[in-house]
C-alpha positions as CSV (number, residue, x, y, z in Angstrom):
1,X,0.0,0.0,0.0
2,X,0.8,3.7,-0.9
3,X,1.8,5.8,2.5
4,X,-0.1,8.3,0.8
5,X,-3.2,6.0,0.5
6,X,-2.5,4.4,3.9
7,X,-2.6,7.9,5.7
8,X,-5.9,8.7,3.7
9,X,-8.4,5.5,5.0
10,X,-6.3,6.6,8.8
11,X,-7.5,9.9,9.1
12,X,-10.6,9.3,8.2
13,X,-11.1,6.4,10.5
14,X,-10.1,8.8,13.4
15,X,-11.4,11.6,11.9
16,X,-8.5,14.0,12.1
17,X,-8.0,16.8,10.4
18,X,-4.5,18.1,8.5
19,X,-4.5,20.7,11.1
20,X,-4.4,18.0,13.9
21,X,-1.6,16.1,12.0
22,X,0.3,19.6,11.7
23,X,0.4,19.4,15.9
24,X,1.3,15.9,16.2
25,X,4.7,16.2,13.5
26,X,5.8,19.1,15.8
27,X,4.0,22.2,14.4
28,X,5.0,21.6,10.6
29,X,3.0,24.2,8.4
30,X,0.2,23.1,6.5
31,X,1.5,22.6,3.2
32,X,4.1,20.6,4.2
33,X,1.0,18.3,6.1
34,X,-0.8,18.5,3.2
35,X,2.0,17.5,0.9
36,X,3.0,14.4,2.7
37,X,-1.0,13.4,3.5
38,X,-0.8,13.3,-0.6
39,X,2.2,11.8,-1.0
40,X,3.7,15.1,-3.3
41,X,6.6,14.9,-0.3
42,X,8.7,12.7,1.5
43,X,8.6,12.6,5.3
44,X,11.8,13.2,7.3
45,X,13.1,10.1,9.2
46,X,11.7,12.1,12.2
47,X,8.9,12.7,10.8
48,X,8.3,8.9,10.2
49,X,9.1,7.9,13.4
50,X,6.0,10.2,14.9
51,X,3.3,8.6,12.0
52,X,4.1,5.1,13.2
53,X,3.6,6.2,16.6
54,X,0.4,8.0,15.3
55,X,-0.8,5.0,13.8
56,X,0.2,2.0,15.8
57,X,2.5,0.4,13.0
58,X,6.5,-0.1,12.3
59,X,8.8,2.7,11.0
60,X,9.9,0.1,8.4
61,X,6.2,-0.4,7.1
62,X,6.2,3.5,6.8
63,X,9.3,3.2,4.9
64,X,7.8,0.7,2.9
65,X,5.0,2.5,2.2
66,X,6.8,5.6,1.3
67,X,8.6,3.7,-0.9
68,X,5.4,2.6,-3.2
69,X,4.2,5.9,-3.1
70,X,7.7,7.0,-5.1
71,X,7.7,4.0,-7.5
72,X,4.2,5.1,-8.5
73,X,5.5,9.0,-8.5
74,X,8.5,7.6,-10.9
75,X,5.9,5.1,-12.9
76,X,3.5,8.4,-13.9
77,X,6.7,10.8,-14.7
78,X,7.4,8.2,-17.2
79,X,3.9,8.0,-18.4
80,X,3.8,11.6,-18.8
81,X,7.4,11.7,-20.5
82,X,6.4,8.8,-23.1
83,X,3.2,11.0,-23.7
84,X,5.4,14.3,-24.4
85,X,7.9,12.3,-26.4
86,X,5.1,10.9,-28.5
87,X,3.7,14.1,-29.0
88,X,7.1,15.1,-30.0
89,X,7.1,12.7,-32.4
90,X,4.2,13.5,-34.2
91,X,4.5,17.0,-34.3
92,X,8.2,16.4,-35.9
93,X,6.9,13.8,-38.6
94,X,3.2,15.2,-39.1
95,X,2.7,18.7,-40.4
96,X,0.0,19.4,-37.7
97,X,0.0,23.2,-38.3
98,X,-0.8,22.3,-41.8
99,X,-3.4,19.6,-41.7
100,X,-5.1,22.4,-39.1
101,X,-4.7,25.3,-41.5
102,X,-6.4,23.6,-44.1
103,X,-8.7,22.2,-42.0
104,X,-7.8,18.9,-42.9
105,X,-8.0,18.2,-39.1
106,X,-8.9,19.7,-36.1
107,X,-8.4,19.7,-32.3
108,X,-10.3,21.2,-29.6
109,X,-7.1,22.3,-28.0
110,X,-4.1,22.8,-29.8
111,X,-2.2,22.6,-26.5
112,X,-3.4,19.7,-24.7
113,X,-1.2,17.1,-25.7
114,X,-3.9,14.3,-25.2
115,X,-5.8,16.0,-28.1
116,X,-3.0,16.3,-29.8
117,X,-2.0,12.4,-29.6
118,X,-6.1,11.8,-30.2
119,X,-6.0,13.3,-33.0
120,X,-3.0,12.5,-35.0
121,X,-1.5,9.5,-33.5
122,X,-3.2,7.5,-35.7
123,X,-1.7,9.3,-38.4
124,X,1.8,9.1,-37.6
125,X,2.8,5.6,-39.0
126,X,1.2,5.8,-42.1
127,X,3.0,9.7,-42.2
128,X,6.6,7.7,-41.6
129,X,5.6,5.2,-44.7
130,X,4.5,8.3,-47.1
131,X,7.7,10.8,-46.0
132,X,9.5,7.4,-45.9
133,X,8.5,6.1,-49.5
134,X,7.7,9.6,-51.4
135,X,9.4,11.8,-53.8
136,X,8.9,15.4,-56.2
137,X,9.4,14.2,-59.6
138,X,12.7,15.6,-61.1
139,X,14.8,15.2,-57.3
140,X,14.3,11.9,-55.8
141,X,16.8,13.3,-52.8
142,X,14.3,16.3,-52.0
143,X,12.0,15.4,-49.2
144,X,8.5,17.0,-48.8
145,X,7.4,20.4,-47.8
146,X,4.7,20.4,-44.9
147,X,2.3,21.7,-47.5
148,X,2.9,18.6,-49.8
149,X,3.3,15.8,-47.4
150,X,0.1,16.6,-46.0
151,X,-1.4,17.4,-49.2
152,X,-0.7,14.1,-50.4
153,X,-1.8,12.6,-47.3
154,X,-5.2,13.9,-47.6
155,X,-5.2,12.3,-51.1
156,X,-4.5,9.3,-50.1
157,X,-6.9,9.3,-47.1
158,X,-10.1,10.7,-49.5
159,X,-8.6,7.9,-51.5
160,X,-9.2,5.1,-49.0
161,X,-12.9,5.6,-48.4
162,X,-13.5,4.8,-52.2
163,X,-14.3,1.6,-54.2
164,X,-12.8,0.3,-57.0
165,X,-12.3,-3.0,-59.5
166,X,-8.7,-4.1,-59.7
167,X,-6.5,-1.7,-61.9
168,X,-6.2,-3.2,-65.4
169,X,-3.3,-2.2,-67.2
170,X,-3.8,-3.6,-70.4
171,X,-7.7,-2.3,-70.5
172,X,-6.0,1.1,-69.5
173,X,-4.0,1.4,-72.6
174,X,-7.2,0.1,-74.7
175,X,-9.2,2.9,-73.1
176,X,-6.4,5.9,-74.1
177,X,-8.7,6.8,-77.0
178,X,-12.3,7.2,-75.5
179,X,-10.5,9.5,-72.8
180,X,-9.0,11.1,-75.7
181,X,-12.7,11.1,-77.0
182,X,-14.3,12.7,-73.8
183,X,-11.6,15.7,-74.1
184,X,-12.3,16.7,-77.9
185,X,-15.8,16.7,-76.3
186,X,-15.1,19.0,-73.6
187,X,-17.9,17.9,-71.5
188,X,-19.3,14.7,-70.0
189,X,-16.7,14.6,-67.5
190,X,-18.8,12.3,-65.1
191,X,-18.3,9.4,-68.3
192,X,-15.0,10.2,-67.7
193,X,-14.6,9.7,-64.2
194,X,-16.6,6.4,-64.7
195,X,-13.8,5.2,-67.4
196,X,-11.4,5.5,-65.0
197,X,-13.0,4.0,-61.9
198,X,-14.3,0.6,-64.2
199,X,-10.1,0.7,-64.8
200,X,-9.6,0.4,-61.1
201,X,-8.0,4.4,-60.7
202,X,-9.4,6.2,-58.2
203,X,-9.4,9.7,-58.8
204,X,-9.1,12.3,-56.0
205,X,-9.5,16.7,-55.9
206,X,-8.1,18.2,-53.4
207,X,-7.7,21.9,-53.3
208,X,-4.2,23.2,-52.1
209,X,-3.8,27.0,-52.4
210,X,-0.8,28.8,-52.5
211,X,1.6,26.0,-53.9
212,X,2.8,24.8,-56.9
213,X,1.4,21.2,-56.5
214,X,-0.2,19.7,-59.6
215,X,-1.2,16.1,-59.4
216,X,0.5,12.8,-57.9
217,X,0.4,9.6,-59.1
218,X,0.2,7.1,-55.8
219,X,-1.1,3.4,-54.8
220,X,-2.6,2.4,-52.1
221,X,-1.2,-0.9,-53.0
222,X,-0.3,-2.8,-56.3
223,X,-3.8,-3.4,-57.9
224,X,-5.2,0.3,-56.6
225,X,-3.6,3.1,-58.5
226,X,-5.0,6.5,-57.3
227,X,-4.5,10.0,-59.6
228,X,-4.8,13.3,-57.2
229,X,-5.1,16.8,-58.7
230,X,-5.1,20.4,-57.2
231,X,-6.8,22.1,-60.3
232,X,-4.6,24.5,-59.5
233,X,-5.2,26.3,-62.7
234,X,-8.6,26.8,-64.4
235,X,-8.0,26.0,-67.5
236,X,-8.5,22.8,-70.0
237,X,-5.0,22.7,-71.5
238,X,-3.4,22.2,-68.2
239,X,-6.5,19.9,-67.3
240,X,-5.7,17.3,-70.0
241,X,-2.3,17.6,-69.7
242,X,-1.6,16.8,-65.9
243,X,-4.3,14.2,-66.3
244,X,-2.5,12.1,-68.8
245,X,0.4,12.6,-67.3
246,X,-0.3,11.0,-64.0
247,X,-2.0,8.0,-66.2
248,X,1.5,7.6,-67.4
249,X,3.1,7.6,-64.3
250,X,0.2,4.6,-63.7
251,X,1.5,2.7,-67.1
252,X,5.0,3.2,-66.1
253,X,3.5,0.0,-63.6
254,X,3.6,0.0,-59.6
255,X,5.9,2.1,-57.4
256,X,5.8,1.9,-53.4
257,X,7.0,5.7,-54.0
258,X,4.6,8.5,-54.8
259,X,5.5,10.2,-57.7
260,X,4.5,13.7,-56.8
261,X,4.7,16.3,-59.4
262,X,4.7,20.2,-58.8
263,X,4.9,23.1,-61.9
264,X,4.9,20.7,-64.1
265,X,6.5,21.7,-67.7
266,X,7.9,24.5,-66.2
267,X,11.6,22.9,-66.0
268,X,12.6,20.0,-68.5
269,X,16.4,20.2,-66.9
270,X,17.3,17.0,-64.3
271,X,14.0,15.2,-64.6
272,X,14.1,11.7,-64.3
273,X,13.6,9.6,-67.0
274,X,10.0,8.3,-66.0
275,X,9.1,12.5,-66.1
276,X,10.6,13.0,-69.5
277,X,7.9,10.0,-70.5
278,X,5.6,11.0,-68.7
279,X,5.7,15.0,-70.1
280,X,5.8,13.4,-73.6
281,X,2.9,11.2,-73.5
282,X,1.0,14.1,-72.0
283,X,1.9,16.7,-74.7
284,X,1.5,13.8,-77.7
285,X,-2.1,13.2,-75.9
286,X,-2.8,17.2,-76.2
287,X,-1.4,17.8,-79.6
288,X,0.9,15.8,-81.6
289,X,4.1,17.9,-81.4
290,X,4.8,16.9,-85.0
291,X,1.3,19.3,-85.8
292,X,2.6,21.7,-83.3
293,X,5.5,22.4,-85.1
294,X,3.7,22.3,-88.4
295,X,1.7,24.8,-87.3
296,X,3.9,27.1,-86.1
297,X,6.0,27.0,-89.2
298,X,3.2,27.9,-91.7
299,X,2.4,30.4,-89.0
300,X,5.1,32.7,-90.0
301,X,5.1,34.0,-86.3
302,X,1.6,35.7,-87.0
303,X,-0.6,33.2,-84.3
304,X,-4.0,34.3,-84.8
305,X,-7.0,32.7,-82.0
306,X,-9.0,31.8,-85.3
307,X,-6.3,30.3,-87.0
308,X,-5.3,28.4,-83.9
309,X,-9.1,26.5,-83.3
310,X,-9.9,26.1,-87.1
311,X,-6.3,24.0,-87.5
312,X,-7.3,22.8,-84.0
313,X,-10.6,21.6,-85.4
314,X,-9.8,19.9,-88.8
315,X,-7.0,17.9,-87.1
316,X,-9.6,17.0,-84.2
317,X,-7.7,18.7,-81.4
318,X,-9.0,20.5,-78.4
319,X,-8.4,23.9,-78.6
320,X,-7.5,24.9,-75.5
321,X,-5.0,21.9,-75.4
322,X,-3.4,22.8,-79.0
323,X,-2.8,26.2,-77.8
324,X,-1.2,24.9,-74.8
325,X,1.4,22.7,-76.0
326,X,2.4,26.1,-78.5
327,X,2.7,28.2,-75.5
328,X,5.2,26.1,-74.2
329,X,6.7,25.2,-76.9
330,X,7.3,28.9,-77.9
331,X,7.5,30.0,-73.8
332,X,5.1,32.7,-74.6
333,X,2.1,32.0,-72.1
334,X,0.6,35.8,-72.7
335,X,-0.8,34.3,-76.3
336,X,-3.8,32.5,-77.3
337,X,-5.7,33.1,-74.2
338,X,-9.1,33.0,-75.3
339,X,-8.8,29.6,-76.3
340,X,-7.9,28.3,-72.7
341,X,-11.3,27.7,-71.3
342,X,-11.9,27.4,-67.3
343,X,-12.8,23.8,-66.3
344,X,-13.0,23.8,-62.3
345,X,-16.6,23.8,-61.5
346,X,-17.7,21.5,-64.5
347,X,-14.8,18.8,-63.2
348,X,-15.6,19.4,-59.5
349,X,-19.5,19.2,-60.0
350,X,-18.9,15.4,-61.2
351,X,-16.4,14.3,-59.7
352,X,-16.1,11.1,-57.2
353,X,-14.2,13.0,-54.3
354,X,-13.8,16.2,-54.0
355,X,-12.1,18.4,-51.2
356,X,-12.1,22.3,-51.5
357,X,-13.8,24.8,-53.4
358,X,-16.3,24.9,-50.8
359,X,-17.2,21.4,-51.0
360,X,-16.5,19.0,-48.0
361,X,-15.7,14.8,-49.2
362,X,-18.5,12.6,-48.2
């Protein structure tokens, strides 16, 4: 038994009070009474020797119990030192101001560290596989940001909750031209989404403003590919092209690493060689580059809208895409505007999973 606990059932048996134990250890001041009654503070050997004389017993069995009362003080210091080094933990491997700026979590108290270990705990060892197993595309030695890692994280969580077939890689390729189909359309993007999910992709839409993310390309496990956009930019062209990009990444066959990409087409020099392919398959899918430069050659450097969408058009292009792939190939993204329509809402209005744009995942 706890000296703390023993003195407890005592006093109450003979119903004296702290002030009464204060006279009998020799006038001690109350807090000090108080503190050993509670067990916060060790008796003197004096001290000792008057309790067992208040309570009929041995002054080894107050040393024993003395003794449990300090084991269990040591036993909850090292509760409450796991607990702080856990919460260290988490806060050094899980960006928790992050996932609570975008509201992607939340605590009642951002200081308690029982919230804090509620809350994200369960996180943490599926944090250490991602930061673990993830990489940008173009610098497989860079590590995350905060903003990415738990962007990504949130893609693959949305991710989870959904249902699909097995991915088939072979039907995937088959189906290359009805997606292709569904862009020269520009519309009917809820046929799209269905394409994709019957191929086993899960598609995710997560909003992340104020960085340069622009899709990933991750699996949950090696028959459930998952394709995660930001929509960072309103417009088809880019649309299309991030889109067939990440399917690439998904052709280029399973990867325990998340193939992140951020500004993508903005920097050809260092990628690896799965980006190059990747960027080439996308810009082949948007306009042949072949046409592009055709184009721009006939063009004489006079690159009229009209011009642009009536080539576009007899060589069954999208517009917006076509115009695209001759922005970057010429680095002039001030022309051709107009033909760049926005394609947010109509995407996030069908879409499977969406989170952002004032629309919460269900």
């Amino acid at each position: 038994m706890r000296l703390s606990d023993f003195l407890a059932v005592q006093l109450e048996q003979k119903g004296w009070a702290g002030a009464d134990v204060c006279a009998m250890l020799g006038g001690v001041p109350k807090s000090v009474a108080s503190k050993i009654i509670n067990g916060r503070q060790a008796p003197t050997l004096h001290q000792m020797s008057l309790l067992a004389k208040m309570f009929d017993v041995s002054i080894s069995e107050i040393v024993l119990m003395r003794q449990a009362d300090e084991r269990h003080s040591l036993e909850r210091g090292e509760n409450a030192q796991d607990k702080q080094m856990l919460v260290i933990d988490i806060f050094k491997t899980v960006p928790v101001s992050e996932m609570l700026k975008r509201r992607w979590a939340s605590v009642n108290d951002r200081t308690d560290p029982d919230e804090i270990i509620r809350v994200f705990g369960p996180m943490l060892q599926q944090y250490r596989q991602q930061n673990g197993l993830a990489h940008k595309s173009g610098d497989i030695q860079s590590s995350f940001t905060p903003t990415q890692s738990a962007w990504l994280f949130q893609v693959r969580r949305l991710a989870e909750r959904m249902s699909a077939p097995d991915f088939n890689h072979n039907a995937l390729e088959a189906s290359l031209d009805e997606v292709r189909k569904i862009m020269l359309e520009g519309k009917n993007f809820k046929r799209l989404f269905s394409l994709l999910s019957s191929l086993g992709i899960r598609i995710v839409f997560v909003e992340c403003q104020r960085s340069k993310i622009d899709g990933v390309c991750t699996w949950l496990d090696p028959k459930s590919p998952v394709i995660g956009m930001s929509l960072r930019f309103d417009r088809d062209d880019n649309f299309w092209f991030v889109l067939r990009h990440e399917i690439e990444h998904i052709l280029q066959g399973y990867s325990e690493q998340s193939t992140l990409d951020e500004n993508l087409g903005s920097n050809t020099i260092g990628l690896l060689k799965k980006e190059l392919s990747a960027n080439k398959a996308a810009s082949a899918f948007c306009a042949p580059q072949e046409l592009v430069e055709d184009f721009i050659g006939k063009s004489g450097g006079r690159l009229r809208e009209a011009e642009v969408a009536m080539f576009a058009n007899q060589n069954k292009l999208l517009a917006g895409a076509f115009a695209g792939q001759i922005q970057h190939r010429l680095n002039r993204y001030n022309i051709l505007r107009n033909l760049l329509k926005p394609i947010r809402e109509s995407i996030i209005s069908e879409a499977p999973m969406v989170d952002g744009w004032g629309r919460i995942p269900v």
